[in-house]
N, C-alpha and C positions, 0 to 999 in steps of 0.2 A: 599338263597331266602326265605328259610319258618321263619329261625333268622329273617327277615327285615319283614316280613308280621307280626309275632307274636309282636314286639317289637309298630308298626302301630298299630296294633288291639287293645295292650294294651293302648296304649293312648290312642286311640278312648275311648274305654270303660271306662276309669276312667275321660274321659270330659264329658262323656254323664250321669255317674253317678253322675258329680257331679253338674248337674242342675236339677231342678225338677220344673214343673207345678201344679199351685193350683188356685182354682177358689174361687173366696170372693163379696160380693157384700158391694159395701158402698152404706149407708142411708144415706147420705147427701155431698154435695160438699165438698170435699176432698182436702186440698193441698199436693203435693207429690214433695221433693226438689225441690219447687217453680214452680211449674204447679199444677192448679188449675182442676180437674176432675170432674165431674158429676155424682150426686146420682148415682149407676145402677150398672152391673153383668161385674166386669173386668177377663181378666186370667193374673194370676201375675207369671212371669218367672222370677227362683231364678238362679242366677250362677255368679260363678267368683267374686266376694260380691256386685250384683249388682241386683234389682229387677226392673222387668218392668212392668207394667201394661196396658195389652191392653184390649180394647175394639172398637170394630169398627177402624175409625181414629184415634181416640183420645189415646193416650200414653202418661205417663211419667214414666222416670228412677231415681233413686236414689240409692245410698251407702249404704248398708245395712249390717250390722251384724249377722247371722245365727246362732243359736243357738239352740243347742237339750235336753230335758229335761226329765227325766224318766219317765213320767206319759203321757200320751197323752192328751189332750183339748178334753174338753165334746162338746164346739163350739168355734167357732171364734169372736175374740175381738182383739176391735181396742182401744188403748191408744192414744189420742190428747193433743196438747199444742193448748188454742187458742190463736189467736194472740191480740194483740190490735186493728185490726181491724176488728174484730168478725171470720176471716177465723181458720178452725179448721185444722191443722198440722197435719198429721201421725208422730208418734212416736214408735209405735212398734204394731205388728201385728201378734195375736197367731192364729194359723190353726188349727181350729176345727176338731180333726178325725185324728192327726197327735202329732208328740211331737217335732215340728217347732215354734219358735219362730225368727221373725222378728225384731230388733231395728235399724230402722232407722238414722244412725251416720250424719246427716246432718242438 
């Protein structure tokens, strides 16, 4: 019985470690794996290589690549592709106050 709870618990704890919440704001309409988001204050949940973006109703998911880097980010920056028809693409996304790096594989 205590085998089947410890072996539970460790799974627990190694899925819960391996998601993390970050809060980021975009300045300007955002496209995120083909959904289009609104200037303003998202919480982005990272897990399982997939990142979401919520705000109120409005949400989009995307494919992402996680990546850690020895120094931590003095702020947050966003890297865009714009498109040809002026919409600005997320590309990768560094968390300020963290040594998280986002690239968006889509």
């Amino acid at each position: 019985m205590i085998k089947k709870f410890l072996i539970v618990f460790t799974t627990l704890a190694v899925a819960v470690a391996s998601a993390a919440t970050y809060r980021v704001k975009l300045l300007q309409p955002t496209v995120i794996s083909g959904t289009m988001l609104k200037a303003g204050d998202y919480k982005v949940e990272v897990g399982d290589n997939k990142a979401v973006f919520k705000a109120g109703k409005a949400s989009a998911e995307a494919a992402v690549k996680v990546e850690s880097v020895n120094q931590k980010f003095t702020s947050t920056t966003f890297r865009y592709d714009r498109g040809l028809d002026g919409t600005l693409k997320l590309q990768e996304l560094k968390i300020g106050g963290s040594n998280v790096r986002l690239v968006f594989t889509n």
